[in-house]
DSSP file (Angstrom, degrees, kcal/mol; ACC not computed):
  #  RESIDUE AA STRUCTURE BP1 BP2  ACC     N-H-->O    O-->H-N    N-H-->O    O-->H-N    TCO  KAPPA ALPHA  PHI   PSI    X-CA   Y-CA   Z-CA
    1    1 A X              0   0    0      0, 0.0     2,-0.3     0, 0.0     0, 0.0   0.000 360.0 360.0 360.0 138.9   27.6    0.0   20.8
    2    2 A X        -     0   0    0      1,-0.1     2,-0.4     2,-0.0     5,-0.0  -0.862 360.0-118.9-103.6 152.3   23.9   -0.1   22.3
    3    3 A X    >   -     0   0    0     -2,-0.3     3,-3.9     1,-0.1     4,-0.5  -0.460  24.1-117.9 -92.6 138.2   23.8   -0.6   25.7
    4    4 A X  T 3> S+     0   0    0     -2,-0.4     4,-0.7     1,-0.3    -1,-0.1   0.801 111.4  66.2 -41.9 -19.5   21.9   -4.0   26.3
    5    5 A X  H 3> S+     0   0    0      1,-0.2     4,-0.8     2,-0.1    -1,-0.3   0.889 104.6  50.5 -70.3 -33.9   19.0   -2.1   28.4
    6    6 A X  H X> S+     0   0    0     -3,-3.9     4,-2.1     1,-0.2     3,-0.7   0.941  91.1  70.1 -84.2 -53.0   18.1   -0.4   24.9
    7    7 A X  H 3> S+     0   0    0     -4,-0.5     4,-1.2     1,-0.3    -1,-0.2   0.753  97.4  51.9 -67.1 -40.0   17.9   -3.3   22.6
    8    8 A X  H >X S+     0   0    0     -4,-0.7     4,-2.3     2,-0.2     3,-0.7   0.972 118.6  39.0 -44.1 -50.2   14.4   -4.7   24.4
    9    9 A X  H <X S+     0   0    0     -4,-0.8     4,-0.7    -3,-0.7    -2,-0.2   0.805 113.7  52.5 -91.9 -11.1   12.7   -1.0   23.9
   10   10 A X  H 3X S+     0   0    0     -4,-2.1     4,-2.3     2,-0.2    -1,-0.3   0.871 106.3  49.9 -60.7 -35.8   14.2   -0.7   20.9
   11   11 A X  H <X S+     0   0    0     -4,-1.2     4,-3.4    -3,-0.7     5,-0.2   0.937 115.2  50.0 -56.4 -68.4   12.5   -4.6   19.5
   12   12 A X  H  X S+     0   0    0     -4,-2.3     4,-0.9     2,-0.3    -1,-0.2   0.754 109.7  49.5 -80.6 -23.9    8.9   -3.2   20.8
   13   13 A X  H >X S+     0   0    0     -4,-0.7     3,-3.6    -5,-0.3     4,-2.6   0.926 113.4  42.9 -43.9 -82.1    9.3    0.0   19.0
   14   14 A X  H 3X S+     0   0    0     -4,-2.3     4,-0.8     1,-0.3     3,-0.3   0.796 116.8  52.0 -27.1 -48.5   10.2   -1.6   15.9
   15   15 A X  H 3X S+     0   0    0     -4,-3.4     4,-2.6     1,-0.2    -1,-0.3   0.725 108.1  45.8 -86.6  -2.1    7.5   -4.0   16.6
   16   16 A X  H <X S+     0   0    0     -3,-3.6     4,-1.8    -4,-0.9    -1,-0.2   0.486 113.0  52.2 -98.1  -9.9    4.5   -1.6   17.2
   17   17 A X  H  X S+     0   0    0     -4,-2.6     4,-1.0    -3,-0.3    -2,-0.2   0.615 111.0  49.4 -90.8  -5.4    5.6    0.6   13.9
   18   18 A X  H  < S+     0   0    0     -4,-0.8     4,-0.4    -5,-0.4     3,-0.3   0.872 112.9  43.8-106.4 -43.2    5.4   -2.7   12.2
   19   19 A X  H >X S+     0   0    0     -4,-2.6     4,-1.6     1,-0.2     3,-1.5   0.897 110.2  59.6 -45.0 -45.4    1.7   -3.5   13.9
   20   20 A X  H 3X S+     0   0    0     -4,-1.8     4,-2.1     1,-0.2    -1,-0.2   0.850 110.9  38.1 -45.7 -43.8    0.7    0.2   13.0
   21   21 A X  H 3X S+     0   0    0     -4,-1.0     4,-0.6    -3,-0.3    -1,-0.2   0.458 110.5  60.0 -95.3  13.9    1.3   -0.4    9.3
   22   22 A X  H <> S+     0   0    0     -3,-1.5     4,-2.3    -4,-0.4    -1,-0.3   0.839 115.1  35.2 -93.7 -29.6    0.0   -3.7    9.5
   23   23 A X  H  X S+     0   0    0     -4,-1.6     4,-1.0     2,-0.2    -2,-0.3   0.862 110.7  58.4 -86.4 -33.5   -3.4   -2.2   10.7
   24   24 A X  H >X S+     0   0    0     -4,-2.1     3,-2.2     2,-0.2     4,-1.1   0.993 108.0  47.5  -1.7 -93.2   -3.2    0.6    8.8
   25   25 A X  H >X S+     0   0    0     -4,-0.6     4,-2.5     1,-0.3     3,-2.1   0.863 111.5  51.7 -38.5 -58.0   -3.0   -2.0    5.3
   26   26 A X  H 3X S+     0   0    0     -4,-2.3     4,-1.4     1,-0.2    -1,-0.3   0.802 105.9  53.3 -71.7 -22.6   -5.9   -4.0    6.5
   27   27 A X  H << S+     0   0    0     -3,-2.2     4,-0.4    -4,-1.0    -1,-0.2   0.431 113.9  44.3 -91.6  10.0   -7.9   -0.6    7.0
   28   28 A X  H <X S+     0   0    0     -3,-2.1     4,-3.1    -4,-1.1    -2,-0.2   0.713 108.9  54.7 -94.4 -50.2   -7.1    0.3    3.1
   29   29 A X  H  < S+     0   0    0     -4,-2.5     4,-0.4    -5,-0.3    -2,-0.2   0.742 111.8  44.3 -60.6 -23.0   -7.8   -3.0    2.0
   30   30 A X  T >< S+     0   0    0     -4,-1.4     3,-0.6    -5,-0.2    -1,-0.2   0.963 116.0  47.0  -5.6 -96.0  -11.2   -2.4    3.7
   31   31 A X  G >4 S+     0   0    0     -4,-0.4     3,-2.6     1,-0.2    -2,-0.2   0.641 101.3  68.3 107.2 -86.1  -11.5    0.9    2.3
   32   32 A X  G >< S+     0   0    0     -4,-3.1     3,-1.3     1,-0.3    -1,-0.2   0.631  94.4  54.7 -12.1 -56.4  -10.5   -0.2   -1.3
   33   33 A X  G <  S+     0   0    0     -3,-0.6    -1,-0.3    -4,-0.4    -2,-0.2   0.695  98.8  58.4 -75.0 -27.2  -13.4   -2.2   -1.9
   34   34 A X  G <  S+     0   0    0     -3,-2.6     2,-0.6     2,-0.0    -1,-0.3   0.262  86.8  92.5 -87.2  17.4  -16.0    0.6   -1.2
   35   35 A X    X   -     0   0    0     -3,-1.3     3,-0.6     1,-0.1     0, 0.0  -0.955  63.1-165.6-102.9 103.4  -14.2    2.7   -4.0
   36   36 A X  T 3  S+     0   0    0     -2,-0.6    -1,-0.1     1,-0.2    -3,-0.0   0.802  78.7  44.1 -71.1 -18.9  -16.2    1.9   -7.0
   37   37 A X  T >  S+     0   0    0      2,-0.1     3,-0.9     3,-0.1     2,-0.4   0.313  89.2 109.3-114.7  32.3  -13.9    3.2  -10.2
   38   38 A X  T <  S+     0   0    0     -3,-0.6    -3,-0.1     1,-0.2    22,-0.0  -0.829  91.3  18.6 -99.0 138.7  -10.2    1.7   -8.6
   39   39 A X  T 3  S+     0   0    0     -2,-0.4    -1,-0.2    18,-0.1    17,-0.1   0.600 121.7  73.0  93.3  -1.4   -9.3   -0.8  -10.4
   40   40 A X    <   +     0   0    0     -3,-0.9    -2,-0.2    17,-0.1     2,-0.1   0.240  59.3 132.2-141.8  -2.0  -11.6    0.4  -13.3
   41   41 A X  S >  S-     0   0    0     -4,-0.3     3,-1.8     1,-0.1     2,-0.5  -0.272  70.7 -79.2 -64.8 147.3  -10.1    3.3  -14.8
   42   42 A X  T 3  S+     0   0    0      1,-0.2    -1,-0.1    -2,-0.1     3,-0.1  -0.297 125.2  27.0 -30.8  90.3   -9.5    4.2  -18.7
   43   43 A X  T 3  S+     0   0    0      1,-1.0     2,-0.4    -2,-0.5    15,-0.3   0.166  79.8 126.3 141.0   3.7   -6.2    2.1  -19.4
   44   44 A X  S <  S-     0   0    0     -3,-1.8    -1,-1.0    14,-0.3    13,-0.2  -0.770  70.7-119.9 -78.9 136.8   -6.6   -0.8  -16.6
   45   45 A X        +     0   0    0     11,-2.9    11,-0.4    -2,-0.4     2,-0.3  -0.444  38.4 179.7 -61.0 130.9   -6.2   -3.8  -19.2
   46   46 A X        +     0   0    0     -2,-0.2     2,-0.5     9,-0.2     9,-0.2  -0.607   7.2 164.6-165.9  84.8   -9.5   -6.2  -19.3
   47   47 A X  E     +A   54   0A   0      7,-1.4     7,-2.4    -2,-0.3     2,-0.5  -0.929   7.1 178.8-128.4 132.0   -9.6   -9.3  -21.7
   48   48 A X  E     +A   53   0A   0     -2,-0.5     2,-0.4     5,-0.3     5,-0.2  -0.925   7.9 160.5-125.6 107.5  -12.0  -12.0  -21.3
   49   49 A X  E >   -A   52   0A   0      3,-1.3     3,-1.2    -2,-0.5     2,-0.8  -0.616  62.0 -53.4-128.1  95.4  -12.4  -15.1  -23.6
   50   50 A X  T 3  S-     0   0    0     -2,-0.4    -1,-0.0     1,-0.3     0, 0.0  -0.734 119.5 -17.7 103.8-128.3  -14.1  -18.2  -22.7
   51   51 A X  T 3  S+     0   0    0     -2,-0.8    -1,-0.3    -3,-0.1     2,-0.1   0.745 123.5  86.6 -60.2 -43.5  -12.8  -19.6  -19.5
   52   52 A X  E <   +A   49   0A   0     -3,-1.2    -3,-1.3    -4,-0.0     2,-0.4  -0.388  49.3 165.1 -88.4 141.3   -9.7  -17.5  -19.7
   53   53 A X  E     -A   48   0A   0     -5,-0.2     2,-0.3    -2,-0.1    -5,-0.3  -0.989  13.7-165.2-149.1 156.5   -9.8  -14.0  -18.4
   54   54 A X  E     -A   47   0A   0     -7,-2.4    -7,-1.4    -2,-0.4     2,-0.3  -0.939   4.7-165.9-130.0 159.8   -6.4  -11.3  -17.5
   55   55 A X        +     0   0    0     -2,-0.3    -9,-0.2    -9,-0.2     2,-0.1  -0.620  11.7 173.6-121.0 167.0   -6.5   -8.1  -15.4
   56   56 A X        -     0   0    0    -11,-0.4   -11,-2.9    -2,-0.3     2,-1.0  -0.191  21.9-150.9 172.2 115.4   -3.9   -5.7  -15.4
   57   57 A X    >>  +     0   0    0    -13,-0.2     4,-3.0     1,-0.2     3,-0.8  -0.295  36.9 157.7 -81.6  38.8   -4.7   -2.4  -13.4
   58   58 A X  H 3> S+     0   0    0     -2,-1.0     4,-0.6     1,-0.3   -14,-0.3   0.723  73.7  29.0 -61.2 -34.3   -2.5   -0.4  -15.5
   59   59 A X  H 3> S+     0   0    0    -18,-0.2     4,-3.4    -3,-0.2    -1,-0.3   0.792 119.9  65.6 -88.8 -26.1   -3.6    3.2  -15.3
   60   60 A X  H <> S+     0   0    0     -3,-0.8     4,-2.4     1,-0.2     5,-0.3   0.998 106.9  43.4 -38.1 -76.9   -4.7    1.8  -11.5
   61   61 A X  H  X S+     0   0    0     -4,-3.0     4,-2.0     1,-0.3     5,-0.4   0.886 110.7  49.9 -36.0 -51.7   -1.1    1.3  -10.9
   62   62 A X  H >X S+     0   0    0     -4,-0.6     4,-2.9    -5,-0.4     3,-1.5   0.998 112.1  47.0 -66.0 -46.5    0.2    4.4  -12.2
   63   63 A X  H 3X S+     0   0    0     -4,-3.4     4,-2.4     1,-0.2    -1,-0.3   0.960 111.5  51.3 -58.9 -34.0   -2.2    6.4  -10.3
   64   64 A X  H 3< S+     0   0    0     -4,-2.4     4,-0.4    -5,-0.2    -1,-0.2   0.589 112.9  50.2 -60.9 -19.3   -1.3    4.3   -6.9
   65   65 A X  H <X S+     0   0    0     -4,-2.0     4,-1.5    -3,-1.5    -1,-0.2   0.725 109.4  48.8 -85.8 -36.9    2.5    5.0   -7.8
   66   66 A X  H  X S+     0   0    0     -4,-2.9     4,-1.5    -5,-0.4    -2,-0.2   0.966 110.7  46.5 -77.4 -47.9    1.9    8.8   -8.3
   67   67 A X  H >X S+     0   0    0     -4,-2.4     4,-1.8     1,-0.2     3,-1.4   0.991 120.9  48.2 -65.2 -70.7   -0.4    9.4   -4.5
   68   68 A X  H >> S+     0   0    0     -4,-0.4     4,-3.3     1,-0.3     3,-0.9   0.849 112.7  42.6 -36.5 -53.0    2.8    7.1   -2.9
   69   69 A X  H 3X S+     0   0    0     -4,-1.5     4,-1.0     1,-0.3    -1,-0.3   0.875 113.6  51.4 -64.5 -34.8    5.4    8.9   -4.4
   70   70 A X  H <X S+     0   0    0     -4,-1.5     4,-1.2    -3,-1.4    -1,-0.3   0.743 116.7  39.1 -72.7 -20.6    3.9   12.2   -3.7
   71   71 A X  H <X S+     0   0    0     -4,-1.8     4,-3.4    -3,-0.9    -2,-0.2   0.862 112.6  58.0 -95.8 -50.3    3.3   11.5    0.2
   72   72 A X  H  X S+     0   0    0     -4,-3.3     4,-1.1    -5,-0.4    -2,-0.2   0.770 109.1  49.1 -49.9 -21.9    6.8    9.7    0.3
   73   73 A X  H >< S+     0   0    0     -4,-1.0     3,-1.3    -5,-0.3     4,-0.5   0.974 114.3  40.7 -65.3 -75.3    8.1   13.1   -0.9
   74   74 A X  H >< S+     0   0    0     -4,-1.2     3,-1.5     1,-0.3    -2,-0.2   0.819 112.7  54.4 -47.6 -57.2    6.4   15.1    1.5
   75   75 A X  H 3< S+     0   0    0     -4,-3.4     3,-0.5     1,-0.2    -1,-0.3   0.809 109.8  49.1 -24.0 -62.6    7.2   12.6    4.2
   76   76 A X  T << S+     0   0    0     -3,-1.3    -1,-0.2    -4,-1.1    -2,-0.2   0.434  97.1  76.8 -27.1 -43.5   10.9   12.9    3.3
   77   77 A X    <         0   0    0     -3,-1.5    -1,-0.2    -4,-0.5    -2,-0.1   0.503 360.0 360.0 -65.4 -13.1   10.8   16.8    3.4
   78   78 A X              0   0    0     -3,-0.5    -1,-0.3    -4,-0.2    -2,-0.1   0.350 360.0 360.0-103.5 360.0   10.8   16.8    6.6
């Protein structure tokens, strides 16, 4: 059982790790855009006819899966 004096400083942890990664994500999505070849690599998917057009970042992805997985390791290690 936590004792009720801990459940406030616990709330404002939780909510300042949850601000950090929200500001964090808006300063990749930033970031992102000054990258010229994401989103643009050999195997990203790209078909355009008329009106109609699809994306699918497919080697994007996979590479975006591999850097996560590889920091989530190392994170993990710990």
């Amino acid at each position: 059982m936590v004792p009720a004096t801990m459940v406030p400083a616990t709330i404002g942890r939780i909510l300042i790790a949850f601000g950090l990664l929200i500001a964090l994500a808006g300063v990749v999505l930033v970031l992102v855009g000054r990258v010229p070849w994401i989103g643009r690599l050999p195997g990203d998917i790209h078909i355009q006819r008329g009106n109609f057009t699809f994306y699918f970042p497919l080697a994007t992805s996979l590479l975006l899966s591999l850097a996560l997985t590889l920091v989530f390791y190392l994170l993990g290690r710990r």
